[in-house]
Backbone as CSV, one residue per row, in Angstrom:
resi,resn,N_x,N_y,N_z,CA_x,CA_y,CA_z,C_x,C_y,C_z
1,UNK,0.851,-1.200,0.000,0.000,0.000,0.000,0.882,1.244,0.000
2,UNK,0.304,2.417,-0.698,1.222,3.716,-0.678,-0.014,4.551,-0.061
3,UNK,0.895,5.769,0.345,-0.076,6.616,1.082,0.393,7.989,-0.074
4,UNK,0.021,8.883,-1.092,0.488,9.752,-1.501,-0.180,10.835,-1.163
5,UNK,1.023,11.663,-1.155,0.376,13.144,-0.395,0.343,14.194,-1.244
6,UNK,-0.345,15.210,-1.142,-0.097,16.196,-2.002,-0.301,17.320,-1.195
7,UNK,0.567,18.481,-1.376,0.279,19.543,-0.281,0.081,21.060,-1.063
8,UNK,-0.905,21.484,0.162,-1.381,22.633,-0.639,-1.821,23.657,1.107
9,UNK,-2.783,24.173,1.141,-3.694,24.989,1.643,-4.997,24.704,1.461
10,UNK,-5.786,24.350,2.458,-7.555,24.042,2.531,-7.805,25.756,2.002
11,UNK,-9.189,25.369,0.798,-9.756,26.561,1.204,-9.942,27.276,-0.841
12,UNK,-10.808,27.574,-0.765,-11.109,28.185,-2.402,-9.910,29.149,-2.611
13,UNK,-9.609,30.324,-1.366,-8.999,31.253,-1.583,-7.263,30.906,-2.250
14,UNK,-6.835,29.464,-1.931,-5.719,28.936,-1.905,-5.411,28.250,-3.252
15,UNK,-6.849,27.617,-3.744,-6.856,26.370,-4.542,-5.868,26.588,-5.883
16,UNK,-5.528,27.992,-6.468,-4.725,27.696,-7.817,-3.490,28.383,-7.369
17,UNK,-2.861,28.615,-5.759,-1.879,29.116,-5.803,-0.721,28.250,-6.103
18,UNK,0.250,28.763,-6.120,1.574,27.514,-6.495,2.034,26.477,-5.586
19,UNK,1.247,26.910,-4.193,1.877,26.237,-3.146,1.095,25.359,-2.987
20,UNK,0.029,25.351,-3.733,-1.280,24.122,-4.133,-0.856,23.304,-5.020
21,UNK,0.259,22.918,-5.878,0.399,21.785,-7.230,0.358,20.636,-6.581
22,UNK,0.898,20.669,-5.441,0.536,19.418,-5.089,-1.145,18.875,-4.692
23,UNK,-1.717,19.415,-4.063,-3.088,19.480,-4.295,-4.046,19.001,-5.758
24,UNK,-3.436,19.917,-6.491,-4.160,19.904,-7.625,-3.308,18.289,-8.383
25,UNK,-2.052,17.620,-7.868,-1.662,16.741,-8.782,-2.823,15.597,-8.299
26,UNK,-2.903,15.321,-6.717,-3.677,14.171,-6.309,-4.920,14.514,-7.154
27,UNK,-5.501,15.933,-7.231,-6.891,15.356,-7.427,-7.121,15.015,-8.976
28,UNK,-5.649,15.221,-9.786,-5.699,15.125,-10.947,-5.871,13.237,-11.305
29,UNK,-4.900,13.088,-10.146,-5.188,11.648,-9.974,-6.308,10.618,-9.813
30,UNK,-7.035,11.098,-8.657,-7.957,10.774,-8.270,-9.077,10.958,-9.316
31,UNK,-8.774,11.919,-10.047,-9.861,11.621,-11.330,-10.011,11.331,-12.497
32,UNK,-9.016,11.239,-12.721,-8.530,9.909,-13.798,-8.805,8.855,-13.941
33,UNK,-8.218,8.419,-12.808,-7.924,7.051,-11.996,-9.371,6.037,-11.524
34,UNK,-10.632,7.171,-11.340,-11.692,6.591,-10.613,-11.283,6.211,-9.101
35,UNK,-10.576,6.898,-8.556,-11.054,6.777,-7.257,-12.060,7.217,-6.757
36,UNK,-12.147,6.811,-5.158,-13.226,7.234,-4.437,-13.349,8.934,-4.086
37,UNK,-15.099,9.417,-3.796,-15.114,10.427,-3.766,-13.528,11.066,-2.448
38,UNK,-13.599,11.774,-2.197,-12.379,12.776,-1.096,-13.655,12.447,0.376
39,UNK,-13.184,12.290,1.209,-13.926,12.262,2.344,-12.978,12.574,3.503
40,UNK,-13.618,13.427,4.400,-12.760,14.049,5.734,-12.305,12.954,6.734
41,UNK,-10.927,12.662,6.591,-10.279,11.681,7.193,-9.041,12.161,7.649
42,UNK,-8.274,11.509,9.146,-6.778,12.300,9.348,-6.459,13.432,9.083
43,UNK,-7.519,14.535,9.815,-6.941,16.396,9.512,-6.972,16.444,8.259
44,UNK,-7.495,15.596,7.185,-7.385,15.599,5.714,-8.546,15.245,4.977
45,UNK,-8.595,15.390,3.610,-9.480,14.612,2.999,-8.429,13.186,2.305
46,UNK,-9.532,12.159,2.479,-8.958,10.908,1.935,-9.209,10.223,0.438
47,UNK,-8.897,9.764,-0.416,-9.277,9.596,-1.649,-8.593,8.312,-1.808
48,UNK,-9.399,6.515,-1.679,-8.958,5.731,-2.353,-9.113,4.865,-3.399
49,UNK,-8.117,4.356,-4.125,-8.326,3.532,-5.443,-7.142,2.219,-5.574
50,UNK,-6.833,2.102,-6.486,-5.937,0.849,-6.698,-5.510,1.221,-8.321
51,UNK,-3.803,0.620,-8.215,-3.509,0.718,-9.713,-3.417,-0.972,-9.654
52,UNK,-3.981,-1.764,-10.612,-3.625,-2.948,-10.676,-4.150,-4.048,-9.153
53,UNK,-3.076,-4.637,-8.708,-3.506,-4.988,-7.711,-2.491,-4.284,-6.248
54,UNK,-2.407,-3.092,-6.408,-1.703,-2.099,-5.258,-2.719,-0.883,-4.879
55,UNK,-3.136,-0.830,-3.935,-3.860,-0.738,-2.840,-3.023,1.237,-3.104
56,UNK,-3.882,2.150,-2.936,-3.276,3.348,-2.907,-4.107,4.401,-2.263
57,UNK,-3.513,5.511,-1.299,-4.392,6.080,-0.549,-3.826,7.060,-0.997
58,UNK,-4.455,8.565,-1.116,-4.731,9.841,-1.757,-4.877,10.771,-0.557
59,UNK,-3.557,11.710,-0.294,-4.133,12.607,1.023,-4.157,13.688,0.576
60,UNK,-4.927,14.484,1.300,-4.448,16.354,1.240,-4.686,16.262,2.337
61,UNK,-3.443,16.975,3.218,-3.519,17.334,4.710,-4.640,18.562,4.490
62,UNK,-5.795,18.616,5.622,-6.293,20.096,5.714,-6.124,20.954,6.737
63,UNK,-4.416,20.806,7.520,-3.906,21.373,8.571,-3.229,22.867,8.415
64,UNK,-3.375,23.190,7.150,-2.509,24.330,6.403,-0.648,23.825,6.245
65,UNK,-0.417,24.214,5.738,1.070,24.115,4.796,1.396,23.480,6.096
66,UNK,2.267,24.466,6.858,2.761,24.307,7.995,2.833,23.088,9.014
67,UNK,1.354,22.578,9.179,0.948,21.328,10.156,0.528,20.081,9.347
68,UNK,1.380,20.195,7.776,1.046,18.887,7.277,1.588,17.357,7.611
69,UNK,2.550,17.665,8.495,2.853,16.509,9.201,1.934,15.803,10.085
70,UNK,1.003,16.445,10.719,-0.139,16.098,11.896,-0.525,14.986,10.941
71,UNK,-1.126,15.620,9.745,-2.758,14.962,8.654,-1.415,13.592,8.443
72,UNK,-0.362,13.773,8.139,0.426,12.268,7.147,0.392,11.185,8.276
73,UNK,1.437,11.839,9.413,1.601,10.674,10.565,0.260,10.171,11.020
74,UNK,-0.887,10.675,11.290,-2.426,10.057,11.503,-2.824,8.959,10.464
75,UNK,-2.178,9.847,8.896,-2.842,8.429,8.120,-1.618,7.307,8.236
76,UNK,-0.897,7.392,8.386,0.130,6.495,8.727,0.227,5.557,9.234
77,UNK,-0.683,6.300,10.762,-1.066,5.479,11.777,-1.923,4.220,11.627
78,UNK,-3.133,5.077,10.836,-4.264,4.195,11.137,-4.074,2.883,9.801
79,UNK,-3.637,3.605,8.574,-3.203,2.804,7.724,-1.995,1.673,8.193
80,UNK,-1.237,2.016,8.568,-0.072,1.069,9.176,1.024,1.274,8.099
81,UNK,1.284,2.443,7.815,2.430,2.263,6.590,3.086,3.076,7.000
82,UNK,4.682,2.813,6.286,5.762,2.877,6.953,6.264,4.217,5.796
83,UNK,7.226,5.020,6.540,7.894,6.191,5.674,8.437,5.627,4.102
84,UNK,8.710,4.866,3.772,8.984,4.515,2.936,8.073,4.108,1.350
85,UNK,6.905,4.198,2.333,5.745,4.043,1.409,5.230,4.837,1.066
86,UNK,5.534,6.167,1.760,5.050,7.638,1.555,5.379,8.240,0.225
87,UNK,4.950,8.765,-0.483,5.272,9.679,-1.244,4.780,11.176,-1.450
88,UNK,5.513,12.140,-1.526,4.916,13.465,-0.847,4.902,14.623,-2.590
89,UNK,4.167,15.039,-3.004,3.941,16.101,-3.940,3.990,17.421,-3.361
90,UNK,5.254,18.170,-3.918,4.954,19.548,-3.464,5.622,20.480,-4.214
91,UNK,5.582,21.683,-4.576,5.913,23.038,-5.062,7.408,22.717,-4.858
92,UNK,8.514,23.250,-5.678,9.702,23.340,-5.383,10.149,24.645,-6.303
93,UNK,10.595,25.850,-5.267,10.909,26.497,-5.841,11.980,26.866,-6.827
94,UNK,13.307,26.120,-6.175,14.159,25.437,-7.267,14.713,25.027,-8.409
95,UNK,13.445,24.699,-8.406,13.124,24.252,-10.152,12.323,24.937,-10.924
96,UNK,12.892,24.994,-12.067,12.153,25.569,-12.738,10.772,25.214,-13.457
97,UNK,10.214,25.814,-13.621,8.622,25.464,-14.261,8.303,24.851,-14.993
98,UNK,7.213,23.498,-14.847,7.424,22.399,-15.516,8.486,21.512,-15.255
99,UNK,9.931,21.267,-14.920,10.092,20.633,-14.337,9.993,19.798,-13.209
100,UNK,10.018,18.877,-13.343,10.191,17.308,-11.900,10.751,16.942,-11.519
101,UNK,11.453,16.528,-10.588,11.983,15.429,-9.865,12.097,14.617,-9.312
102,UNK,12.413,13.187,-8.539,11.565,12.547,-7.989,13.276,12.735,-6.542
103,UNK,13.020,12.382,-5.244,14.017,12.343,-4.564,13.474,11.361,-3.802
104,UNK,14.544,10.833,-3.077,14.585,10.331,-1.445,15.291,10.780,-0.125
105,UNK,14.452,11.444,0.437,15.457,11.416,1.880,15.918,12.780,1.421
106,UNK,17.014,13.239,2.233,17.397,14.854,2.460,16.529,15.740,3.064
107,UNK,16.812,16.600,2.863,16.493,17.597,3.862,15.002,18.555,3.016
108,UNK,14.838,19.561,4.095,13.468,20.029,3.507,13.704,21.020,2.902
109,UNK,15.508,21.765,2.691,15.058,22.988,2.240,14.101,23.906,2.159
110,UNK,13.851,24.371,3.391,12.839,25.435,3.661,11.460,25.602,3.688
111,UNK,11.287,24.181,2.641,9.766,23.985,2.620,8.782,23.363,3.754
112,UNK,8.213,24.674,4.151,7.128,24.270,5.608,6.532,23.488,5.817
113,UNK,5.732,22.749,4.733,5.044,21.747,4.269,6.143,20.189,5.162
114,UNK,6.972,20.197,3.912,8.390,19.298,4.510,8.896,19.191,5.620
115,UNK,9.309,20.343,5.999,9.636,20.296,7.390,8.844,20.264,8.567
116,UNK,7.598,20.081,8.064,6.408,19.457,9.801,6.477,18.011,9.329
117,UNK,6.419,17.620,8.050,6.450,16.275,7.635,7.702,15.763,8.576
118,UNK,8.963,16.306,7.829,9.996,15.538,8.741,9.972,15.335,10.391
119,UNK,9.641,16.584,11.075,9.327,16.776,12.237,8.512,15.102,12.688
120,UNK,7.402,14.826,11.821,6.748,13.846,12.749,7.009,12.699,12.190
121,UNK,7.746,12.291,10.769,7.860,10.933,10.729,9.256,10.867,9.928
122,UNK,10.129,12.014,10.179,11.328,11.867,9.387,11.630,11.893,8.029
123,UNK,12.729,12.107,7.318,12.877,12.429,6.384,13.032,11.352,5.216
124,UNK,12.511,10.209,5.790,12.735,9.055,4.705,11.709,8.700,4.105
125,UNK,11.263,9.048,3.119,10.125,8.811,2.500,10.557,9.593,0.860
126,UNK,9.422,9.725,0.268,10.059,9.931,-1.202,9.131,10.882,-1.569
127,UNK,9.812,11.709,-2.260,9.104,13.090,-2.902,9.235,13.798,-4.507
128,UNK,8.236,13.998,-5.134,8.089,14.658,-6.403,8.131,15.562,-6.133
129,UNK,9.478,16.547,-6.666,9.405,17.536,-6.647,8.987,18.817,-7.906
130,UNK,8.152,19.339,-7.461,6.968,20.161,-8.565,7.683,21.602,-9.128
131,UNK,8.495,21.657,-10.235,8.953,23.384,-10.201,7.633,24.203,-10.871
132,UNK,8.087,25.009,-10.227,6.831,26.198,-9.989,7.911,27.618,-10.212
133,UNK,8.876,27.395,-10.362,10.456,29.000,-10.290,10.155,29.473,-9.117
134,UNK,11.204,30.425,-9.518,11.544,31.556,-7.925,11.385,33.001,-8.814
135,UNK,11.136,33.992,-7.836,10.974,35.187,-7.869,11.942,36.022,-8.108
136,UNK,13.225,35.378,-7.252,14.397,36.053,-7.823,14.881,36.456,-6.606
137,UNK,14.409,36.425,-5.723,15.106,36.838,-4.065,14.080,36.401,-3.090
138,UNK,14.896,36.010,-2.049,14.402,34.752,-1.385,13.276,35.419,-0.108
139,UNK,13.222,36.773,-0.123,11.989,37.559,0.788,10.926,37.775,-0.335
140,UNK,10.790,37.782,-1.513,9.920,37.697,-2.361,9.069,36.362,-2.465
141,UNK,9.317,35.153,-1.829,9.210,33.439,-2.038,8.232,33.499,-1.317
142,UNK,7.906,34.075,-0.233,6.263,33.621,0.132,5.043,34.142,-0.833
143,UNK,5.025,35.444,-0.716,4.003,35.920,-1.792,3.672,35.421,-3.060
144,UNK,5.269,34.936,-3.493,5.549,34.113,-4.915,4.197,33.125,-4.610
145,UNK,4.796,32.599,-4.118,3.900,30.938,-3.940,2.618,30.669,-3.498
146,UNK,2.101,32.012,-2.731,1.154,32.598,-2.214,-0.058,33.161,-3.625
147,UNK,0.405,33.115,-4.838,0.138,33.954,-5.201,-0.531,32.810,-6.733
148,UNK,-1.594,32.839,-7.412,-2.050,32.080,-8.292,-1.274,32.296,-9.403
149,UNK,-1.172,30.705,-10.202,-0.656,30.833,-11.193,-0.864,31.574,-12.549
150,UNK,0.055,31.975,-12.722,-0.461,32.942,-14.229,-1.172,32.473,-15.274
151,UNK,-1.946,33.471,-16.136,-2.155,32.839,-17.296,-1.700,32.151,-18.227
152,UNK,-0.299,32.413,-18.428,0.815,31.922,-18.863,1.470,30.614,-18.543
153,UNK,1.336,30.123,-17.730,1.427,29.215,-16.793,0.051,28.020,-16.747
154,UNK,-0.887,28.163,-17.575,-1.705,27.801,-18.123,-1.428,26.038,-18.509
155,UNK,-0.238,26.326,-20.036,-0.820,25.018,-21.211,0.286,24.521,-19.749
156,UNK,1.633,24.816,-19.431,2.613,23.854,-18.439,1.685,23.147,-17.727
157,UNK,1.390,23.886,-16.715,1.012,23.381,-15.476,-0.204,21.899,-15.882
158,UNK,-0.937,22.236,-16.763,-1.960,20.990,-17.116,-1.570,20.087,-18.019
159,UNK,-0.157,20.178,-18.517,1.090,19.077,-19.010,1.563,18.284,-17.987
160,UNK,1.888,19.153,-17.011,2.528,18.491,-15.794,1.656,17.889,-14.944
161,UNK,0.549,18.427,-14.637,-0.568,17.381,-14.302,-0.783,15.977,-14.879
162,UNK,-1.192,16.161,-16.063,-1.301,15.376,-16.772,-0.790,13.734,-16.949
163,UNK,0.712,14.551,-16.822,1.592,13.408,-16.981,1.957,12.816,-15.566
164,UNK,2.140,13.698,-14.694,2.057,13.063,-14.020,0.509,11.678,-13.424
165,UNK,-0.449,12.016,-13.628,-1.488,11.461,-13.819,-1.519,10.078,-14.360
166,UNK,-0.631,10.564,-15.721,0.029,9.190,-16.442,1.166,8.242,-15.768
167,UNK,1.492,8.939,-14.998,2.742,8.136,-14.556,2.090,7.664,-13.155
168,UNK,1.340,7.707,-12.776,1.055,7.240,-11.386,0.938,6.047,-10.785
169,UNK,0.520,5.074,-12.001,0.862,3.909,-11.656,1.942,3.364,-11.035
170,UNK,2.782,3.611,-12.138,4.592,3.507,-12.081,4.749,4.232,-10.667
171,UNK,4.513,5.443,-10.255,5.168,6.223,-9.092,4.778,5.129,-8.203
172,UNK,3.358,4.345,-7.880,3.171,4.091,-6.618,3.850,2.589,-6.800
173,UNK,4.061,2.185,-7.927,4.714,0.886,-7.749,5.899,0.835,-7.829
174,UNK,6.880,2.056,-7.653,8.157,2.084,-7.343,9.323,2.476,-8.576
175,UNK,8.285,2.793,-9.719,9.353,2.461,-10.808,9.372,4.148,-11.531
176,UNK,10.513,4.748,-10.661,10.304,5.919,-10.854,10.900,6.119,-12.525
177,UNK,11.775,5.661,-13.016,12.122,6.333,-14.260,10.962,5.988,-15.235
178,UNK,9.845,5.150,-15.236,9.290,5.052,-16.097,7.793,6.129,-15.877
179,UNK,7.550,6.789,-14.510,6.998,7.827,-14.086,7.365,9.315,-14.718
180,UNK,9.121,9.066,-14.595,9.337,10.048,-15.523,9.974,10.261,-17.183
181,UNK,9.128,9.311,-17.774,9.271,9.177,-18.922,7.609,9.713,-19.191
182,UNK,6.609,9.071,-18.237,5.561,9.285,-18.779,5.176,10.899,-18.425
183,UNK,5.383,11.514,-17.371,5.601,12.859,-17.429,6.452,13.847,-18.904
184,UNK,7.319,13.255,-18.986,8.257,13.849,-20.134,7.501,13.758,-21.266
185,UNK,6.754,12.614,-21.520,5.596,12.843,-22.974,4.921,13.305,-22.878
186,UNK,4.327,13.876,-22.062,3.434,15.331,-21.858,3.827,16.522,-21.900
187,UNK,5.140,16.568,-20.855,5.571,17.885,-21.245,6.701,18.035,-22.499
188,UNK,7.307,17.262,-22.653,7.740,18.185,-24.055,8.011,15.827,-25.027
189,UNK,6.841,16.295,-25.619,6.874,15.130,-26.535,7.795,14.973,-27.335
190,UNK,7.713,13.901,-28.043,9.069,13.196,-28.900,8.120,14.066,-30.430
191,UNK,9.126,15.138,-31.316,8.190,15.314,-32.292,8.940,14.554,-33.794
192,UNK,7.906,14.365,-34.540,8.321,14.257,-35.984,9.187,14.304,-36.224
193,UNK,10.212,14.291,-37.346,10.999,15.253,-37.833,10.249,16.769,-38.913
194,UNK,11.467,17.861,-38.446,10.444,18.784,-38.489,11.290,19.448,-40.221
195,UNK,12.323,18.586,-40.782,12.942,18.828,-41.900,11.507,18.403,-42.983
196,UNK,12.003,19.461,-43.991,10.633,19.503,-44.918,11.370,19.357,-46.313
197,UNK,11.032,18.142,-46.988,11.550,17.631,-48.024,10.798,18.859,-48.992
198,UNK,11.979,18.882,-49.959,11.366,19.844,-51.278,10.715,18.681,-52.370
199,UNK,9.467,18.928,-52.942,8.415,18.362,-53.402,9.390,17.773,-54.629
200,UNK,9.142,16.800,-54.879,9.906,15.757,-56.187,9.299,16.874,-57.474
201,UNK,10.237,16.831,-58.338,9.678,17.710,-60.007,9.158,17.232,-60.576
202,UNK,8.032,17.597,-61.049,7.211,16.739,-61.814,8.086,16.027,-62.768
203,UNK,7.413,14.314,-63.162,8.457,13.751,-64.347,7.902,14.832,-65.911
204,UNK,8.754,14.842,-66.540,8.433,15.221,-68.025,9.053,14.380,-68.993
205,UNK,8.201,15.021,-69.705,8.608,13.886,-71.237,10.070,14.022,-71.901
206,UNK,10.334,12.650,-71.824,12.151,12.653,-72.465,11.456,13.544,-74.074
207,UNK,12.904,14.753,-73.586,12.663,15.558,-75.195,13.574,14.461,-76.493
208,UNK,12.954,14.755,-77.087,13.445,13.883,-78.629,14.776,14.736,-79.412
209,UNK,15.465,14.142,-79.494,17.063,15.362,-79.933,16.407,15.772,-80.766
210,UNK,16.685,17.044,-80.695,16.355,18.439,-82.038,16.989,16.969,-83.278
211,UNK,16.033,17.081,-84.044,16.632,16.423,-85.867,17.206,17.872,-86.664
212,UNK,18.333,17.501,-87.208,18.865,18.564,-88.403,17.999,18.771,-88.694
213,UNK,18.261,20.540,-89.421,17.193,20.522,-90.218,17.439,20.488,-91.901
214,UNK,17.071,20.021,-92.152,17.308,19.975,-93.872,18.134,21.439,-94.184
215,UNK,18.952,20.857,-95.197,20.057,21.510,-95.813,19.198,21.978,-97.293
216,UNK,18.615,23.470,-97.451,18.638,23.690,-98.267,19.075,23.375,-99.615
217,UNK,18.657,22.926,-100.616,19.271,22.427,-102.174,19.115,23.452,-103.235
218,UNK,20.398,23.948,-103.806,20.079,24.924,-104.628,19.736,25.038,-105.645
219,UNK,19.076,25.747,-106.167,18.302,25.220,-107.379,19.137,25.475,-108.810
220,UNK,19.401,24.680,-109.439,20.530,24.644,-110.827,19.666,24.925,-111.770
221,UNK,20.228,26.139,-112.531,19.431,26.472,-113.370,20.328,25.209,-114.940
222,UNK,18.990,25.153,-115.311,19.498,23.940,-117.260,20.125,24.867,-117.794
223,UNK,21.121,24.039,-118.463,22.271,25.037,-119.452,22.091,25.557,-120.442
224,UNK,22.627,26.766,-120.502,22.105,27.926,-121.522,22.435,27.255,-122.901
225,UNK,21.895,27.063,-123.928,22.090,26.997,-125.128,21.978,27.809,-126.083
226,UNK,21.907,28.676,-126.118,21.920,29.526,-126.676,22.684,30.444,-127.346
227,UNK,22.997,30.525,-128.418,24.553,31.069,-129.221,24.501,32.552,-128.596
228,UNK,25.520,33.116,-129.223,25.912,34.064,-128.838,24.798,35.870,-129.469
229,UNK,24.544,35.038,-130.796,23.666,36.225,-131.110,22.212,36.241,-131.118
230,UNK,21.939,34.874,-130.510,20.508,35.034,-129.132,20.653,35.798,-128.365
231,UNK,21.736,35.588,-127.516,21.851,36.250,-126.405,22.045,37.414,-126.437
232,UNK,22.371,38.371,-127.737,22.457,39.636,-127.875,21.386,40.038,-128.273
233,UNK,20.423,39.085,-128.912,19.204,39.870,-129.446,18.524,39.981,-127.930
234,UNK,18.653,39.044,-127.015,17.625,38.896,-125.995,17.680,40.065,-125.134
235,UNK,19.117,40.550,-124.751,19.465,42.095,-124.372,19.199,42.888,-124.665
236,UNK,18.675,43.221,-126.060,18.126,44.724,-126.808,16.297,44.392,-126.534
237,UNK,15.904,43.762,-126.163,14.453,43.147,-126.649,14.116,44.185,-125.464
């Protein structure tokens, strides 16, 4: 059994900020997939289904960013699964947009979300990491993330859903490179070749060699017979 998490902020006002992708990846999942409706379970809503014959549970902590460790270690509990089975979805500022990653273990780098996680069940468990960019200075990073995604930010973000969506099988059954292969054909596909052959020339008809053209024949005039004082009368005439 996997327990996957996705972290965000409860609440309409929150739902398309950046610090929500994880949010928005489970439920991308969950509806794909045909899981069960979301129901209020562990400080969270719960969402389950199965890929195959693996058993998979769907969280969103609804403790806010900060106390998402409370909502994981509860389902943990009651589920009986171990850090290792965890897998956690969240915003990484880091990375750049549209990019993924998948990690294990390390540290939380700053992320609040992460670091109540580690706080209650440690840092061994496994995480997709979601780029969303940075602002450009690191007192600008709350509001950043705080703040809904752009219009622009549009066709990415529902690529990266997407694929990830596609890859979920693979994520919960362990086989991360083929998770991120199926992400990668969403976001930037294998294309055609984009070289454009110049159109064949039409065939034409074999020309026939120019034929000579006839050699003029000159015309011979019949021989004069005529004496000499013909030919003088014919001059005075």
């Amino acid at each position: 059994m996997k327990l996957i998490v996705g972290l965000g902020n409860p609440g309409a006002k929150y739902a398309r900020n950046r610090h929500n992708i994880g949010f928005m990846a489970v439920d991308r999942i969950a509806e794909d997939h045909g899981f069960s409706p979301w129901k209020a379970k562990h400080q969270g809503l719960v969402s389950e289904g199965r890929f195959g014959s693996d058993r998979v549970i769907l969280l969103k902590p609804e403790t806010f960013m900060n106390l998402s460790g409370q909502s994981v270690q509860a389902a943990m509990r009651f589920y009986k699964i171990d850090p290792a089975d965890v897998i956690v979805l969240h915003d990484e500022i880091d990375l750049a947009p549209a990019k993924v990653k998948c990690k294990t273990g390390g540290g939380h780098a700053g992320h609040n979300g992460l670091r109540s996680i580690h706080a209650h069940i440690g840092p061994d468990y496994d995480r997709v990491r979601l780029g969303v960019g940075h602002p450009g200075h690191k007192d600008a990073v709350p509001g950043y993330v705080l703040r809904d995604f752009a219009k622009a930010d549009e066709n990415w973000l529902d690529d990266v859903l997407r694929g990830i969506s596609d890859g979920a099988p693979e994520l919960a059954s362990g086989n991360t490179s083929k998770f991120m292969n199926a992400v990668a054909m969403r976001v930037s596909p294998p294309r055609s070749g984009t070289g454009t052959k110049k159109p064949a020339k039409p065939a034409t008809a074999e020309k026939t060699p120019a034929q000579p053209k006839p050699q003029a024949v000159p015309l011979t005039a019949e021989p004069d017979t005529r004496s000499s004082l013909q030919k003088l009368v014919e001059r005075f005439k």
